[in-house]
N, C-alpha and C positions, 0 to 999 in steps of 0.2 A: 504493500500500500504506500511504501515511502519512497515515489519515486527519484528521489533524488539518489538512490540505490540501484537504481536499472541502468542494464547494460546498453552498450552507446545502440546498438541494434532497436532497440526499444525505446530511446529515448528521439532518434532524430530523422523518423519519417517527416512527420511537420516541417523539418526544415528541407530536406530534399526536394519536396514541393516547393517551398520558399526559393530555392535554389535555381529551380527550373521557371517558378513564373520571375523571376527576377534576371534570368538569361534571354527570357523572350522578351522583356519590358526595355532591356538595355543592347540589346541583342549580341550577348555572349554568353555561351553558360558556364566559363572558366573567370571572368573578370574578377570573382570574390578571390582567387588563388593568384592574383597581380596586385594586391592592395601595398604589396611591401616588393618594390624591383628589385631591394638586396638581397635577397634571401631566394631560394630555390622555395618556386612555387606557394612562397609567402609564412614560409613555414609549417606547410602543411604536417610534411614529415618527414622525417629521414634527415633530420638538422641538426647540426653538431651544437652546442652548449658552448663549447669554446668557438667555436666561429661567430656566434653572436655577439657573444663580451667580446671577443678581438678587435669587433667592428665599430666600436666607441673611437672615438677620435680627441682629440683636443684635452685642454684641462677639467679636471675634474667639477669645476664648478660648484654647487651646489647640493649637488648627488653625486657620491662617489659607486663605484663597483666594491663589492667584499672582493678583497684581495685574494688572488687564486693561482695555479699554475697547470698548466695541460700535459697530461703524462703520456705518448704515444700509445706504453703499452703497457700491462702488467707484467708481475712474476717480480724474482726476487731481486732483479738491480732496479726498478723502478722503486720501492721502499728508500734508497739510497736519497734519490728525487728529492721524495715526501722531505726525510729529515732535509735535506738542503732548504729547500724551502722556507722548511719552517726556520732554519736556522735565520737566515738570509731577511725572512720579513719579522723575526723578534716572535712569533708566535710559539704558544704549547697546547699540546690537546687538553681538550678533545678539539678534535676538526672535522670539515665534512670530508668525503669523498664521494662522490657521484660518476657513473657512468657516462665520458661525453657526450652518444650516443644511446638517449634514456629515452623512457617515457613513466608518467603518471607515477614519478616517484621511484621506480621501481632500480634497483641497486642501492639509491643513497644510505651511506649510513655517516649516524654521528660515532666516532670512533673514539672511548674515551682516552687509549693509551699506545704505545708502542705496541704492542702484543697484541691488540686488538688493529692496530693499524698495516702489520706485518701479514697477517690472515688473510685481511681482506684484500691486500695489492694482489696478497700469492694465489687468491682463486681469479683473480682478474686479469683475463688476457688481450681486452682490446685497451684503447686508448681510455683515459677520466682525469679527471681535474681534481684536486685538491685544494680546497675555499677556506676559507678562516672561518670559525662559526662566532655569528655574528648576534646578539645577545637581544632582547626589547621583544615589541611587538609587530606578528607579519601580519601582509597585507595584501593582497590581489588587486593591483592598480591598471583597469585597462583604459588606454591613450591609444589618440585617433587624431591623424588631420589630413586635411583633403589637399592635394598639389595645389603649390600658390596659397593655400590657407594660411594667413599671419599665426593664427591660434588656432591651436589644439581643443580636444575638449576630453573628458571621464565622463562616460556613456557606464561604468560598472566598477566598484569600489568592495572587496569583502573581505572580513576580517579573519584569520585561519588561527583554530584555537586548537590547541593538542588535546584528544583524548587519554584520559586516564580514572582510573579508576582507586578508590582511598582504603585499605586496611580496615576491618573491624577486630581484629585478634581472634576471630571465630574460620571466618569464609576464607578456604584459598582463590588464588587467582583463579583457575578454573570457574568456580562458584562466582566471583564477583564479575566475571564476563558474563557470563549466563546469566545472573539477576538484574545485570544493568539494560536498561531497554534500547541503549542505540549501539553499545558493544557489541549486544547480543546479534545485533546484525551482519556486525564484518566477523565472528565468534573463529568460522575455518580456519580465516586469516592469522585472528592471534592465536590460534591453537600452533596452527604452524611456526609462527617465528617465534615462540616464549614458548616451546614444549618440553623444554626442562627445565622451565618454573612452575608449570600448571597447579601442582601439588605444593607449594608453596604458603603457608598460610602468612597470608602480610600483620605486622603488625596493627596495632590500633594507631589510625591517622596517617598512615606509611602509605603516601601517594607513587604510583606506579604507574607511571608514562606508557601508553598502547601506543598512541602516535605521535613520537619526538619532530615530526615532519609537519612542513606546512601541507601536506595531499590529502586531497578528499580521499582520492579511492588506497589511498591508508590507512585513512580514520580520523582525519581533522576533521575540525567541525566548522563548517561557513557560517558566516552572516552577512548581511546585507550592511553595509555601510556608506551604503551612498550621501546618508544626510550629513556626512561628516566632509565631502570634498568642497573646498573654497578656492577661490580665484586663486591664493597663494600657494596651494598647492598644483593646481592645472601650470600656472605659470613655471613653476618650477620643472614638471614633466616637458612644458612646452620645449626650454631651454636642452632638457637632457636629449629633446626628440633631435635638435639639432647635431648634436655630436653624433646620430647616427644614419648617413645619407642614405636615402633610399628606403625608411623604417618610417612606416606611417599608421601603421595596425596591428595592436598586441597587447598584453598583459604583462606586467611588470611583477617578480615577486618582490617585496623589499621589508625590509625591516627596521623600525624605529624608535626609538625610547619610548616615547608615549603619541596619546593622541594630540596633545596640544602641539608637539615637536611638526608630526605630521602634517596637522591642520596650516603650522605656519610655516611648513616647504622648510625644514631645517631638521640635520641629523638622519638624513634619511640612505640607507646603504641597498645598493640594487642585489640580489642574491642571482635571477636567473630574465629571462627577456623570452617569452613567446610570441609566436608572430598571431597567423590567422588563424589556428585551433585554440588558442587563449581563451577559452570560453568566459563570457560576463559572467561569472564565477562567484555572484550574489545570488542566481539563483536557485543554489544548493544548499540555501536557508533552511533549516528544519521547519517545513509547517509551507514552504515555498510556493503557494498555488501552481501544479501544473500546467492549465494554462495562461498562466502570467509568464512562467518560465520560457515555456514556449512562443509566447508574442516577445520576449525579449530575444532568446536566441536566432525567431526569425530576423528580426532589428539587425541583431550584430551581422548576421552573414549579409542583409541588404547594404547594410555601409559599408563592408568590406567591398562589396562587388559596383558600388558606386565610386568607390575611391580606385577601384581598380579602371571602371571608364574611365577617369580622369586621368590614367597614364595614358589610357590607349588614345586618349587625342592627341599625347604629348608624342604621339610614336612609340609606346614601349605596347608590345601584344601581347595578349594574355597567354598562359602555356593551354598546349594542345590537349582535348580530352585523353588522348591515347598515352601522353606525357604522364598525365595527372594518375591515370590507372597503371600505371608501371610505377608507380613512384609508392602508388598502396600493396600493389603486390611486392614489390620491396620490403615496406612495414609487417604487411602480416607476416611476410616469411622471415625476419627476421629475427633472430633468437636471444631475446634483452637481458642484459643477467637482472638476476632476480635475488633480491634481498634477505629472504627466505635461507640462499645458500649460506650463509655467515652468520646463524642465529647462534652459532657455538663463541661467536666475538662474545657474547653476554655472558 
């Protein structure tokens, strides 16, 4: 009943329509996947994490990037890396590590020590990035502006809160997934990556993190924070929008001391940048009216595909349907590491 749980298959019929009467209205059915020329295919898929943050340009301004570094590949001289790194930028764990080639969460871990950092390089054999973990509160900031547009605007703003679940000195963790009502929903998930804690019994008040990540389909929790975005923070995105040519459509994750920090465009550190699947990510609100959710996520693919006409007058074409479906079969066949394999790092 909660669909903010159902699988993308179930969720974005409505928009596929959307898709197509907005291909005949503008007359392409690819221009939502042109809204960003830098990026292959606007970032549908198959986009590297570090090719994104590389493509920052200029001084840091106002918004910085979490400091990070991109590791070709795993296994065990890439750990060498890690420590340089860390050496090099004054940091100590825990830190993240992420797959640069991810999705919906899936590899990152926060690694709180050498031995936990050592693990996870050595089941890792493509390329990932190692980021500084960056402390406050996240946020799902999507920015948008039309070619020639002076300003930007935040069309979806939402707040990403960690699930966890608190000790009574009785119930193990097993028992406290189960008794909680929105745990109970991703329950497979943490059965899998905390199965030799299940039997665990927490203490009384012993709060125990299910989802240290800002990802829904990890087990954050959305909310809707749109009433929270002010001219001084649009302006602020506006300026970041600048340092990245060709970036006109996406999602921001970022993270910030507080809401006041936020509100006034200050303190605010970028973690990851999505382009056109950046979904307005307020409406995985618990209680989110389905079709509200729906007339927004039609919205967002409509501006996409309208900012994508506005290249194609500049000369830049939309990519080819045949482009777009080799780029998916790519994604499905591709085989993501999955976080699940390093539950033994805990």
């Amino acid at each position: 009943m909660r669909w903010e749980f159902w699988p993308v298959w179930a969720v974005y019929p409505p928009v596929i329509g959307s898709l197509i009467w907005n291909g005949i209205r503008l007359r392409g059915l690819t221009l939502w996947a042109s809204c960003n020329p830098s990026m292959e295919a606007s970032g549908m898929a198959m986009e590297e994490k570090g090719d994104i943050l590389d493509s920052f340009q200029g001084a840091e301004g106002r918004v910085r990037l979490a400091r990070y570094l991109r590791i070709s590949a795993g296994g065990a001289g890439a750990f060498e890396e890690v420590e340089g790194f860390l050496k090099k930028e004054g940091l100590s764990y825990p830190v993240v590590l992420k797959p640069d080639l991810g999705q919906r969460g899936q590899g990152v871990e926060i690694v709180e020590d050498e031995e936990a950092a050592r693990r996870w390089v050595g089941n890792c054999e493509e390329g990932f990035l190692v980021q500084e973990l960056i402390g406050g509160i996240e946020f799902g900031v999507h920015w948008s502006r039309f070619p020639d547009a002076e300003k930007g605007s935040i069309a979806s703003m939402c707040g990403k809160h960690p699930q966890a679940v608190t000790g009574d000195g009785a119930r193990s963790l097993e028992r406290l997934i189960l008794d909680d009502d929105r745990a109970v929903l991703m329950a497979g998930y943490y059965f899998s990556k905390y199965a030799e804690e299940l039997e665990r019994v927490l203490k009384v008040g012993e709060v125990f993190a299910l989802a240290p990540i800002g990802t829904h389909s990890r087990g954050a929790v959305f909310t809707d924070e749109r009433a929270l975005v002010t001219e001084e923070l649009r302006g602020v995105f506006d300026e970041l929008g600048e340092r990245f040519p060709g970036f006109h459509f996406g999602r921001y994750d970022v993270k910030v001391p507080s809401v006041e920090d936020l509100q006034a465009g200050r303190n605010i550190v970028v973690l990851e940048l999505n382009g056109v699947m950046g979904e307005p990510a307020h409406i995985y609100q618990p209680g989110y009216p389905w079709w509200r959710g729906m007339v927004d996520l039609c919205q967002h693919f409509k501006t996409a595909a309208e900012i994508g006409a506005g290249w194609r007058a500049k000369g830049i074409e939309p990519p080819a349907p045949g482009d777009l479906l080799d780029l998916i079969r790519k994604h499905c066949e591709k085989d993501y590491l999955e976080i699940d394999e390093f539950k033994e790092t805990r």
